[in-house]
N, C-alpha and C positions, 0 to 999 in steps of 0.2 A: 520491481527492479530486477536486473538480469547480470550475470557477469560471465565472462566467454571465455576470461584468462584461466591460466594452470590452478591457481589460489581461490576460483570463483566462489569456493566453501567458507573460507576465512572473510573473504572481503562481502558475503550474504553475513556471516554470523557477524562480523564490528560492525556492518550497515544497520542490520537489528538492535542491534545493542542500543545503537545511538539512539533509534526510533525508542526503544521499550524505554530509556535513561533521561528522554526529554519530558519536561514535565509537558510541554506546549500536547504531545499527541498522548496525553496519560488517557484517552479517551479510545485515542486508535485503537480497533481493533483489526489483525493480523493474521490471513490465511496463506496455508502454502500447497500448491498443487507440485507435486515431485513422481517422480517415477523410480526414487529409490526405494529397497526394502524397509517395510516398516521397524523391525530390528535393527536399522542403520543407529551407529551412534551419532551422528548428526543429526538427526531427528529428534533423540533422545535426546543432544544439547535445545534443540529447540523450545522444548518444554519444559525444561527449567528455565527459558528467559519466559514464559508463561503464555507460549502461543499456544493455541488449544485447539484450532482449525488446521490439520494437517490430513489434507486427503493426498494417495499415492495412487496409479494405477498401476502400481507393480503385480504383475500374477495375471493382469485381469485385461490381457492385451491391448495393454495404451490407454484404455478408455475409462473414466468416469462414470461412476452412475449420477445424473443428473439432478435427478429427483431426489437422491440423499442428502446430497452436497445441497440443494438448496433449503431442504428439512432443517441442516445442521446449519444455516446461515442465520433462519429466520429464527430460531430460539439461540438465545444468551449463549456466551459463550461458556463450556463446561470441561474440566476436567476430565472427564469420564470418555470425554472423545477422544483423547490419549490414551487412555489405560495400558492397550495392547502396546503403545510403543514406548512408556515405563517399564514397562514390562512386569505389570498389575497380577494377580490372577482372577481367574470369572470366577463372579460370585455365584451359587449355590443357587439353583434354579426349583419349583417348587416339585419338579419332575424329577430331580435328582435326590432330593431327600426322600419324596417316596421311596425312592430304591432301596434307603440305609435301615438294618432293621432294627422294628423295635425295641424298646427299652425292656416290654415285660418278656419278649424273645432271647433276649440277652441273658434275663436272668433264669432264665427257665433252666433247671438242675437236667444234668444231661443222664438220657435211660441208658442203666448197663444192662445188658444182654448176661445172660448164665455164662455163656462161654468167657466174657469180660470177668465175670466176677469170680470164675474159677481163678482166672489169671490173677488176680492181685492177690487171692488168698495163698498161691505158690511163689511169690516174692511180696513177700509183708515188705511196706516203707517203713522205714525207721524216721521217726519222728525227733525233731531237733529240738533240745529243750531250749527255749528264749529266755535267759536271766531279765527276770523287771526289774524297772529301774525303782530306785528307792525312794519312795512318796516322800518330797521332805517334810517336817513337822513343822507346824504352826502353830505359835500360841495366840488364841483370842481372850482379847479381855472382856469380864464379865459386867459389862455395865446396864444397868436396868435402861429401860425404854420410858421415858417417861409422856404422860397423857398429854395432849396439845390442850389449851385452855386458850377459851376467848377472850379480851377484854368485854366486860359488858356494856361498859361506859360506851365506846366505840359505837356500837349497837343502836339500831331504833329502839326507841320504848318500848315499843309491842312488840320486841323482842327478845328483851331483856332476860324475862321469868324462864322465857321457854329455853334458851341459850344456858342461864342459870344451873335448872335442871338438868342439864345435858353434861354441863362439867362436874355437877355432884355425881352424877351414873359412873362418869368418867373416873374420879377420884379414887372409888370404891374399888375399882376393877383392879386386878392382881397385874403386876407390872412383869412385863416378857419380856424374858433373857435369852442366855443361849440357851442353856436349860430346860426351857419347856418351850423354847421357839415354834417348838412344831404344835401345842397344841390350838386346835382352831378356836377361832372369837365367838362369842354366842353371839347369836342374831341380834340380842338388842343394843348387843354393843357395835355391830358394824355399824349401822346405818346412823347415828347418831355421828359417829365418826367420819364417816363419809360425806354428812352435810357442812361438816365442821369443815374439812377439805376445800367442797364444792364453794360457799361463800368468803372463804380466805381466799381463792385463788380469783386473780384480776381478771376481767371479762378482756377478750379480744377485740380491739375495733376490727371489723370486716372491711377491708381495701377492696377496692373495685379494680375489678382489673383494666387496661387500658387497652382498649381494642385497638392494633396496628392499625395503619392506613393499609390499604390493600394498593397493592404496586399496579400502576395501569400498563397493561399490554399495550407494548409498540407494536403497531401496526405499519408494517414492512412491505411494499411493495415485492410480490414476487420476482418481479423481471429486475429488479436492481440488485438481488441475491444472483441470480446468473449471469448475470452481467459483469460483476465482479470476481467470479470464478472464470468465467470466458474473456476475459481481458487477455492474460499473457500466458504463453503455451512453450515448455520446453522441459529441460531437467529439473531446474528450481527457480520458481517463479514467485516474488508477493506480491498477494492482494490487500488494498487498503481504502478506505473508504471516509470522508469528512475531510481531513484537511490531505494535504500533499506537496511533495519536496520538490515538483518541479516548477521552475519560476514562471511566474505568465508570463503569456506573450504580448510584448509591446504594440502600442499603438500605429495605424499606419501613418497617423500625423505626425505622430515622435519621430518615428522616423525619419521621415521628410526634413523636419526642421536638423535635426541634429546631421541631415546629409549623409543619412546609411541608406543610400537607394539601394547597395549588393542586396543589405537583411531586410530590405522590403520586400523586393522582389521576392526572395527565400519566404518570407512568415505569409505572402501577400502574392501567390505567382499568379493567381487573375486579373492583379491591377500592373502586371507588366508595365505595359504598354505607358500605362496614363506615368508609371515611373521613370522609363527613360523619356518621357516625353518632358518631364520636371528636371532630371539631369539636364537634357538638353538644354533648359532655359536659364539655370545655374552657369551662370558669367565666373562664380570663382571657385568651378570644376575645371581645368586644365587639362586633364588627363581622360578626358571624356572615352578616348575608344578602350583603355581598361576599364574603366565602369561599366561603358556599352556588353563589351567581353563576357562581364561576371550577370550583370543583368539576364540578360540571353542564358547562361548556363544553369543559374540558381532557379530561374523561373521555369527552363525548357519549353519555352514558347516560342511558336513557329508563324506567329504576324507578323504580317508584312514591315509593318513599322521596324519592326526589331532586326526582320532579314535586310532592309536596307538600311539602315544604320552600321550593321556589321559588314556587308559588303562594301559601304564607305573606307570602311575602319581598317580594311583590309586591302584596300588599293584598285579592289575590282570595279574601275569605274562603268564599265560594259554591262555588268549587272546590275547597276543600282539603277539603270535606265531602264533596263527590262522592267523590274520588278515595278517601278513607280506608274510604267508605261501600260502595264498588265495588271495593276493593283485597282481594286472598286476599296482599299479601305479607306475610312472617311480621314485617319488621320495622314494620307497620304493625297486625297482629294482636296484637301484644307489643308496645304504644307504651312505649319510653321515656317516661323523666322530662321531658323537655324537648318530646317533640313529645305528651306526653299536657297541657304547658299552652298547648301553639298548637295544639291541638284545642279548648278547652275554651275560649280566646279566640275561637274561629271561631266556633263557637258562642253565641257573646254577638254577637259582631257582623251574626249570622242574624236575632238577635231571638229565637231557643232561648235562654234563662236557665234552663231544666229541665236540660237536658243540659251546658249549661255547668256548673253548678253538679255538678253528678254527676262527671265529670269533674275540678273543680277540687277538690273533696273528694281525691281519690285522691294528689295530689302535693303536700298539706297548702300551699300556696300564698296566705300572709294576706291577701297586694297584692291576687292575682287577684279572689280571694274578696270584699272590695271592691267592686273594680270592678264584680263581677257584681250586688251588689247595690245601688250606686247605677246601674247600668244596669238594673234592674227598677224601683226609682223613676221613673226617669225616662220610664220604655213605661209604666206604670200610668199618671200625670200625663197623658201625650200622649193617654192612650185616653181618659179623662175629658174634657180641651180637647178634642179631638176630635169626642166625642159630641155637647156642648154647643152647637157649630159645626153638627154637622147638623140636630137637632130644633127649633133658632130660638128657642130662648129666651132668647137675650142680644138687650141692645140694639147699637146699632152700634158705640159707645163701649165694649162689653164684647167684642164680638165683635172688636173692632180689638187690647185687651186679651190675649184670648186666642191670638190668630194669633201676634201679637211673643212673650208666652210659649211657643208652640209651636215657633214658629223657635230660640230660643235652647236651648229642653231640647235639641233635634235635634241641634244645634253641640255642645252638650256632649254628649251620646252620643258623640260621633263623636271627640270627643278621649281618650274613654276606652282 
């Protein structure tokens, strides 16, 4: 989408919105090619609604690198492609810690030099004494530890005696306090105690772990990744891919029926011709020479059919004979019903009533038929005044007679 007005920023960011807040495109994903700086806050508003494909050719005279932008199309989309325009910082590269120095460098006591050590012994530092703080006191109470015992009941039989044995050893043994905490256990006393531990405590079942399903790599056609960056070209432009906000375009038959020949011609300017040729034949189209009008404009087609249709429409009957007279098009070879009687009107209004009449024979036409023939009265009459006007044989009173009947047949031709 593209916007040209003063607000183009505001009416790109609610247009987004809408898209990122629908759940219908929660799938869309959304690139933007711009040519502002990538510090721009607008950008930065970008990626908090969570677009992630924001290439600019700001710096980099206009242009795109091709080959990136298609890199960054064909893998998922990532945050990390914004970073610089959150204004992130780069993470620690492993050339850069090289540089920082070691830890045992760091602690390495620094060499004084005799002249350093003269120095500090002619201004001794005076040393700060640090008040500690006061250990607070604890009192522990002294309660013996007493020896773990087994039950033996609990126990296999063939284990019984040897378990037995083990808590007599136990019994005997001098009970640790805080007192003598510190002194260590003899040998025969750990290990007795240690198994005593080991089979008191519940075995772990082992869980298996569950191996994820490994995600399968979409495979992206390359040419639809630049395809979709090469679509629209300006300051701020989106790209979008799967579904889309513009409506389809209607059928040329829908059209037809419902009698929008203007938005046929407009979706459909190849099938011109075969559209005003359906106008024409629409008995409750009325207004035929504005349809003809918009036909011709929307379509901007320059067949014949179309140029005399509108020279019709437009009075130029001189022209519609030329062109039909000059024309090898078939649908002017094979006149319809309707342009074989604005041939045959054009014809009358030449002052041809021969070919008019021929003509209007063919599409049985009673009105036209008529007309053609008070339009031959009316030219026979005229040739006669006419005449009479040149060779002098009226007086002036007749001659003045004849002119006024002259002028008025004329007017009435002309409204025929």
């Amino acid at each position: 989408m593209q916007y040209d007005t003063k607000d183009n920023k505001e009416e790109l960011r609610n247009g987004l919105f809408k898209i990122k807040t629908n759940p219908q495109f929660a799938e869309l994903r959304i690139a933007i090619q711009t040519k502002l700086p990538l510090k721009d806050p607008f950008l930065q508003q970008l990626t908090k609604m969570g677009i992630y494909d924001i290439f600019s050719s700001y710096g980099h005279n206009g242009q795109l690198d091709m080959y990136e932008v298609t890199e960054q199309l064909l893998s998922p989309a990532n945050i990390a492609n914004v970073s610089e325009i959150m204004g992130f910082n780069k993470p620690f590269d492993d050339e850069d810690l090289g540089q920082i120095t070691s830890p045992e460098k760091i602690r390495q006591e620094p060499k004084f030099t005799e002249n350093t050590e003269q120095k500090l012994r002619s201004h001794p530092q005076k040393k700060e004494k640090i008040p500690a703080e006061p250990t607070p006191k604890v009192k522990y109470e002294r309660k013996p530890i007493e020896p773990a015992k087994v039950d033996v009941d609990a126990i296999h039989p063939a284990k019984k005696a040897e378990v037995a044995k083990e808590n007599d050893s136990l019994a005997t043994t001098e009970p640790v306090t805080l007192k003598n905490k510190r002194r260590p256990l003899r040998e025969n006393q750990r290990e007795p105690l240690r198994e005593n531990l080991r089979r008191r405590r519940p075995k772990k079942k082992a869980v298996k772990k569950q191996e994820k399903p490994k995600r399968k790599k979409r495979r992206v056609a390359l040419l639809v990744g630049i395809a979709l960056v090469a679509l629209i070209f300006g300051s701020i432009k989106v790209l979008s891919w799967g579904s889309s906000l513009v409506k389809p375009t209607p059928s040329y038959d829908s059209l037809i029926t419902e009698r929008k020949y203007d938005k046929a011609a407009t979706f459909y300017p190849n099938r011109a011709t075969e559209t005003e040729n359906k106008m024409l034949a629409d008995t409750s189209i009325k207004d035929k020479a504005n349809y003809s009008r918009q036909i011709a404009m929307n379509s901007d087609s320059h067949a014949d059919p179309l140029k005399f249709d509108q020279a019709y429409f437009e009075g130029d009957f001189e022209k519609v004979v030329a062109i039909y007279e000059a024309s090898s098009s078939k649908d002017l070879l094979n006149l319809s019903q309707a342009r074989t009687t604005m041939l045959a009107y054009a014809y009358m209004k030449n002052g041809n009533t021969d070919d008019a009449t021929k003509y209007a024979k063919k599409v049985n036409n009673e009105q036209l038929n008529q007309k053609i023939q008070a339009y031959k009265q009316y030219q026979k009459a005229n040739e006669i005044l006419q005449k009479k006007l040149d060779d002098g044989s009226l007086t002036d009173q007749q001659r003045d007679q004849a002119k006024n009947m002259l002028r008025q047949n004329k007017a009435a031709m002309k409204k025929l």
